[in-house]
KEKE-3310 file (N, C-alpha, C; in steps of 0.2 Angstrom, whole numbers, plus 5000, padded with zeros to 4 digits):
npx = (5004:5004:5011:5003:5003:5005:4992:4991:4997:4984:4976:4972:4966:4957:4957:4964:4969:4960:4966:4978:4970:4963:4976:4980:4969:4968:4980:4979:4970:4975:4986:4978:4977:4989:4999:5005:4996:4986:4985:4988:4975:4970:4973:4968:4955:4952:4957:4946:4935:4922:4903:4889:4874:4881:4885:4898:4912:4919:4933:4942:4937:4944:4946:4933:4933:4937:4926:4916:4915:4914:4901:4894:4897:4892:4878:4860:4855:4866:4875:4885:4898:4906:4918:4926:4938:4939:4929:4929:4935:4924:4912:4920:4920:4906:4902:4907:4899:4887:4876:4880:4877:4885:4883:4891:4899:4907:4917:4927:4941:4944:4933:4921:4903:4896:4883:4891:4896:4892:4892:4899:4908:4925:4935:4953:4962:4978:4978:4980:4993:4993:4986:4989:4988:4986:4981:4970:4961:4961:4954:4941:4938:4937:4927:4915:4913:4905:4904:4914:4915:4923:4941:4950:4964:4976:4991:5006:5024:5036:5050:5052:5053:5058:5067:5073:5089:5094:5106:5112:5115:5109:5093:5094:5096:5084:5073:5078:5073:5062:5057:5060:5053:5042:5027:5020:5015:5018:5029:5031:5021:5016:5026:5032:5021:5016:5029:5035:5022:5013:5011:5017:5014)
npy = (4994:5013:5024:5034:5053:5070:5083:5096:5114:5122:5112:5112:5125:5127:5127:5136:5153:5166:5179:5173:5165:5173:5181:5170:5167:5181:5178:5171:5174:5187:5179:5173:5186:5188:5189:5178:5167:5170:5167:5154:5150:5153:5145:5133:5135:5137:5121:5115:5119:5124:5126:5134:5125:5119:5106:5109:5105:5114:5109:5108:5122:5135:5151:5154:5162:5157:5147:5155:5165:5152:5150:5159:5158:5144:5147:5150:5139:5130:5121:5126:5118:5119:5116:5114:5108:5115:5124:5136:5144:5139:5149:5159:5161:5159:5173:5181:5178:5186:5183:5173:5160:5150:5133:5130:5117:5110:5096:5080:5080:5066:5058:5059:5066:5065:5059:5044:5051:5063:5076:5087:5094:5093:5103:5103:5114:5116:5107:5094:5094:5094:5083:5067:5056:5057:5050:5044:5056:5059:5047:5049:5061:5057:5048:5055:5062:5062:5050:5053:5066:5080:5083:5093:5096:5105:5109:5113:5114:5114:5115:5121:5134:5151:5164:5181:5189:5189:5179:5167:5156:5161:5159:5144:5141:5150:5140:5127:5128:5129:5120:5108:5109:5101:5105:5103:5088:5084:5090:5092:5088:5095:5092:5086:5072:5072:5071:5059:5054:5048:5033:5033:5024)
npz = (5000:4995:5005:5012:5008:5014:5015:5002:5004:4999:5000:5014:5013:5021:5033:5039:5045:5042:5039:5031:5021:5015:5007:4999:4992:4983:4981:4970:4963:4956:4949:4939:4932:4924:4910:4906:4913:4906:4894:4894:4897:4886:4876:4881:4883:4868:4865:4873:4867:4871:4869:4866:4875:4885:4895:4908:4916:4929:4935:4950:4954:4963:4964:4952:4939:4929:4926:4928:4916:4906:4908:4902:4889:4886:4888:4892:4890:4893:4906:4918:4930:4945:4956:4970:4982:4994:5004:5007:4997:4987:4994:4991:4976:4973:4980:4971:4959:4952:4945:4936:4934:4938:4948:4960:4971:4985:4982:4982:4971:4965:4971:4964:4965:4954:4940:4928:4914:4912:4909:4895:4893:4901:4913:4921:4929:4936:4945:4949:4951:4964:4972:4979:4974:4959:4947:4950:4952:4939:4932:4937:4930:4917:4920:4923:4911:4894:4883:4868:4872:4878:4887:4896:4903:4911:4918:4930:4926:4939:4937:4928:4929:4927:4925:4921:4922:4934:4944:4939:4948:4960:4956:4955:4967:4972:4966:4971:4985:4986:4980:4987:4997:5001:4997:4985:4978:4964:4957:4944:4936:4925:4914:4898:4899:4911:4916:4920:4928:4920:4909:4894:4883)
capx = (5000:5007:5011:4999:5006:5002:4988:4997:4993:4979:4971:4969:4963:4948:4960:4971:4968:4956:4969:4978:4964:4961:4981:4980:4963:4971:4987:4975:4965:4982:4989:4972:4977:4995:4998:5005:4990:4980:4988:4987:4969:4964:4973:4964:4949:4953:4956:4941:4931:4916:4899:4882:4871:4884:4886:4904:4914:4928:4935:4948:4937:4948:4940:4928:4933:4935:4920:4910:4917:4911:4895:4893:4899:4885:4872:4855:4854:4869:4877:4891:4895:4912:4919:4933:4938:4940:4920:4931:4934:4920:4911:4921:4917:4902:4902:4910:4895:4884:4874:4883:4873:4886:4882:4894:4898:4913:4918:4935:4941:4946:4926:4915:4898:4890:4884:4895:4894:4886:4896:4901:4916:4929:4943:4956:4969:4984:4975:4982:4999:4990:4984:4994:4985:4981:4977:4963:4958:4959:4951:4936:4936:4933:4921:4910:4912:4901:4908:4917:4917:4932:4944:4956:4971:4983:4996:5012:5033:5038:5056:5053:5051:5063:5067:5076:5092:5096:5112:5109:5115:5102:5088:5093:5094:5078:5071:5078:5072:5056:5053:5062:5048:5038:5023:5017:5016:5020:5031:5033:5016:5012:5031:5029:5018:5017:5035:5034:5017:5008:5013:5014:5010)
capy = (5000:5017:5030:5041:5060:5077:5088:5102:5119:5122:5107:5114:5130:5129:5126:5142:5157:5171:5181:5165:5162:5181:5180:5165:5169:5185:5177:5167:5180:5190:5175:5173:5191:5188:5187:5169:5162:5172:5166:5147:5148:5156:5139:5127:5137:5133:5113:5113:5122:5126:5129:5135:5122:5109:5105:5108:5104:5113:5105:5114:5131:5141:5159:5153:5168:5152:5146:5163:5163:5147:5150:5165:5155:5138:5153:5150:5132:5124:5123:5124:5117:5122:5111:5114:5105:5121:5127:5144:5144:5137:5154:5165:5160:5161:5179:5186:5177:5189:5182:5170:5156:5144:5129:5129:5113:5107:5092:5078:5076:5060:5055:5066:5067:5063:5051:5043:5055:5069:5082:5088:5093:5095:5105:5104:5118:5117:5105:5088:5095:5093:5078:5062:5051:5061:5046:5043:5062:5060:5042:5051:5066:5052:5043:5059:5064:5058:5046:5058:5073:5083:5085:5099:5096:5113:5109:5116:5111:5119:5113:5126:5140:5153:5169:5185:5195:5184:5177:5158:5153:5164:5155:5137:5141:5149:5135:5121:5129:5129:5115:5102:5110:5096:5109:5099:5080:5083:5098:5091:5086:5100:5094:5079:5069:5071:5069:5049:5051:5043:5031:5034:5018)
capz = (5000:4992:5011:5010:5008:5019:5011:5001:5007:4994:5000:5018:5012:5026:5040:5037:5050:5038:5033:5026:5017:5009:5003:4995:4988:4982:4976:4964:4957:4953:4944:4933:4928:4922:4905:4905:4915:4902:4888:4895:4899:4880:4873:4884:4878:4860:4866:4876:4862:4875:4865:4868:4876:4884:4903:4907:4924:4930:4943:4955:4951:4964:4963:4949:4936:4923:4926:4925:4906:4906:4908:4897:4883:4887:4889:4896:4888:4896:4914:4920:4938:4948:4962:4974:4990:4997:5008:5009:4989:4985:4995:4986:4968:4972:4980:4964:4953:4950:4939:4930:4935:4939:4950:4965:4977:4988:4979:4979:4964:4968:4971:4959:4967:4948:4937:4923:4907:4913:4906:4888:4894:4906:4912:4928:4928:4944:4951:4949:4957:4972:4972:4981:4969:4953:4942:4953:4949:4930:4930:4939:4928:4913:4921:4922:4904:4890:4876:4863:4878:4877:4893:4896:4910:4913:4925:4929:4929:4941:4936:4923:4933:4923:4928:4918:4925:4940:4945:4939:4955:4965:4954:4956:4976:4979:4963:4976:4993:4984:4978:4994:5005:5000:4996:4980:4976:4959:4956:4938:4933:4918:4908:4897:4901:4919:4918:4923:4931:4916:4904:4886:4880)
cpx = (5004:5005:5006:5003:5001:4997:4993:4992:4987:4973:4968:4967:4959:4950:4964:4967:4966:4962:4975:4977:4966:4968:4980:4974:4965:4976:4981:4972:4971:4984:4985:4975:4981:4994:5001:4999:4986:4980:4987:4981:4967:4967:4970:4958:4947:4953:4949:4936:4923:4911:4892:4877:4875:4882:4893:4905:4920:4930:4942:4944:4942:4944:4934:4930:4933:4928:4913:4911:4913:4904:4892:4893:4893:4881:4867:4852:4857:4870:4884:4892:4904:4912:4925:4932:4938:4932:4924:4931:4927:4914:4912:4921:4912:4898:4903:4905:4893:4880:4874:4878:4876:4884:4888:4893:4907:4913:4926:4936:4942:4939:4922:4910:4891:4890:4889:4893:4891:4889:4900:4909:4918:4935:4946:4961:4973:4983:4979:4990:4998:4988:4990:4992:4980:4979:4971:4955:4957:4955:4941:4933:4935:4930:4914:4908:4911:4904:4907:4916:4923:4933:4949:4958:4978:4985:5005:5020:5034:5046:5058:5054:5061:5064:5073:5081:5094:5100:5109:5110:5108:5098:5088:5092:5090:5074:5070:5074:5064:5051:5055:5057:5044:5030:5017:5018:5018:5024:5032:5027:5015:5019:5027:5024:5018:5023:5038:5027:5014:5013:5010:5011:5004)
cpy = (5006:5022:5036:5050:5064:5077:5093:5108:5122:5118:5109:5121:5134:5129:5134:5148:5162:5174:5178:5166:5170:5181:5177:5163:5174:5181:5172:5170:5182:5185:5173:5179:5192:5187:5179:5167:5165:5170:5156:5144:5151:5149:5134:5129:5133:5124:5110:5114:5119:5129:5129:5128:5116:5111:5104:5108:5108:5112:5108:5121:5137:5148:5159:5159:5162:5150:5150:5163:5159:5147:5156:5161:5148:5142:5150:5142:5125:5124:5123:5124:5117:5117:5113:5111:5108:5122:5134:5147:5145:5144:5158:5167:5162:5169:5183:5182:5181:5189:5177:5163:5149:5140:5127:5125:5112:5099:5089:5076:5068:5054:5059:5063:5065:5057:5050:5047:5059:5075:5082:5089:5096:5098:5106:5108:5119:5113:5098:5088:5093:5086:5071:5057:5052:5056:5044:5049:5061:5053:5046:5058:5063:5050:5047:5061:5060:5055:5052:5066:5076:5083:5088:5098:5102:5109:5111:5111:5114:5119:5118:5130:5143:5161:5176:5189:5194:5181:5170:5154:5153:5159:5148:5137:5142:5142:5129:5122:5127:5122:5108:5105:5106:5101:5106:5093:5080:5090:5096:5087:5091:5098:5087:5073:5065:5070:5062:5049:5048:5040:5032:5029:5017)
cpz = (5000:5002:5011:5013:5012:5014:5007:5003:5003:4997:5008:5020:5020:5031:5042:5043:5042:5035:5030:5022:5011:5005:4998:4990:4982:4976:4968:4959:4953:4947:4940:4930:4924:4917:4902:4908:4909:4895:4885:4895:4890:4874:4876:4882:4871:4862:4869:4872:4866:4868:4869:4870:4879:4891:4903:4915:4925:4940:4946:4952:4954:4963:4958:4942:4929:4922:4923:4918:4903:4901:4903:4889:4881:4886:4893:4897:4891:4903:4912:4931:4939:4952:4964:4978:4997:5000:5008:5001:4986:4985:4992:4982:4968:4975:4974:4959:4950:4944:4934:4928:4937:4945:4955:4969:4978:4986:4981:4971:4963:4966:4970:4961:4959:4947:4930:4917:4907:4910:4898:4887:4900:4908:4920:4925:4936:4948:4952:4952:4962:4975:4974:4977:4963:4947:4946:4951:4942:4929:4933:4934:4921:4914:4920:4917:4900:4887:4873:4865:4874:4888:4893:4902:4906:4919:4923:4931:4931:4941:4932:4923:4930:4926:4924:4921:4930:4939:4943:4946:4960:4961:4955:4963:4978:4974:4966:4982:4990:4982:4981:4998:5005:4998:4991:4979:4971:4955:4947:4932:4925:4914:4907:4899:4907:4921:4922:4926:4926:4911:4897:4883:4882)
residu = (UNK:UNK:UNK:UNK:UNK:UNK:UNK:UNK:UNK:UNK:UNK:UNK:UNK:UNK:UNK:UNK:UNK:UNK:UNK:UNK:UNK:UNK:UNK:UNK:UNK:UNK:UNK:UNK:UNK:UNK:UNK:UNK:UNK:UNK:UNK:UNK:UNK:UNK:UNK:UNK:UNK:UNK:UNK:UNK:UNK:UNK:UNK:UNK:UNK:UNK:UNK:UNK:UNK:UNK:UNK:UNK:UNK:UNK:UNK:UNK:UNK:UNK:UNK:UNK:UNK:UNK:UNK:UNK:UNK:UNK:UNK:UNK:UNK:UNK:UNK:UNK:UNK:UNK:UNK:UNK:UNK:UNK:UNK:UNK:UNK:UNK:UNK:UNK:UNK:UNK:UNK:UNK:UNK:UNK:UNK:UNK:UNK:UNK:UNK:UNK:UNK:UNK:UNK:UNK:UNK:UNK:UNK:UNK:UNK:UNK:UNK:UNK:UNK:UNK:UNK:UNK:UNK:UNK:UNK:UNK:UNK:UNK:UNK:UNK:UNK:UNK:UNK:UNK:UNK:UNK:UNK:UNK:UNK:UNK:UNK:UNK:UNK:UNK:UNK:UNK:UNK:UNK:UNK:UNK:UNK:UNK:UNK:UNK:UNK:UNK:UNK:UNK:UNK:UNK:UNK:UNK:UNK:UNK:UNK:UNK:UNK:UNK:UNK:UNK:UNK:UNK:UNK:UNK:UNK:UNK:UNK:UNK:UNK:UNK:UNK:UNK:UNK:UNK:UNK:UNK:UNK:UNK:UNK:UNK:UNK:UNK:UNK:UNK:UNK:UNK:UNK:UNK:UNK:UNK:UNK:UNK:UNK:UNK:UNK:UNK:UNK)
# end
């Protein structure tokens, strides 16, 4: 039997002392605003090629500001239903709705709360970093989606993590500090193909 791993701090969002929480809520929003995350999210777009009328999931919503898009794009025909593991998240998203219509629940990825094939399509973005056992999350986020679905997975190498004008020593050192704090279970899930977590065959 594989050791079971910590939470990574993501994962106990709910446990965090409030202004904790607001940072780390913050820090999210912010990197949605960046021009890489915005750049990342308008080709996942294109791959997920969301239309008017589907049911789409996105799982790890995070502040939900994907989702809202989402839903604007399905219109009044489709759904779209949001899930985090977060109850603090989960509140957030849907404070800043305002309308959109999405469908917010606290959910594990792990063990999606639906029935097989309910969804048109689906997308996890940063999430599977997180995860102690993220083939369990992607076997579940297939089970949910219909035959001939689409499924969009974003995640990041943080081995990639590159930096302009900095001493290359400076960068490998805080690079390492960063990534020995044990913080992620897969600091290398978003290169190749999960960088060994999946086989290509």
């Amino acid at each position: 039997m594989a050791e079971q791993q910590a939470p990574t701090p993501f994962a106990q969002l709910d446990d965090m002392p409030p202004p904790m929480r607001t940072l780390i809520l913050g820090v999210l929003e912010g990197m949605a605003a960046t021009p890489e995350v915005v750049r990342v999210r308008q080709l996942a777009d294109e791959a997920l090629r969301p239309a008017a009328g589907e049911r789409i999931l996105d799982a790890g919503c995070g502040a939900g500001e994907v989702a809202r898009a989402l839903a604007e794009t399905v219109g009044p025909d489709g759904q779209v239903t949001a899930i985090d593991a977060s109850q603090v998240a989960i509140d957030h998203a849907a404070s800043k709705d305002d309308g959109a219509g999405v469908q917010y629940r606290v959910a594990d990825i792990t063990a999606l709360p639906f029935g097989d094939g309910v969804f048109d399509a689906v997308r996890c973005e940063r999430v599977l970093q997180h995860l102690a056992a993220p083939d369990a999350g992607v076997a579940e986020l297939v089970r949910v989606t219909r035959s001939g679905g689409r499924i969009c997975l974003i995640d990041t190498d943080w081995t990639s993590l590159a930096s302009d004008g900095l001493p290359d020593e400076l960068v490998e050192a805080v690079t390492g500090a960063l990534l020995s704090r044990g913080v992620l279970h897969h600091s290398t899930m978003g290169g190749p193909c999960g960088a060994g977590w999946c086989d290509p065959a």
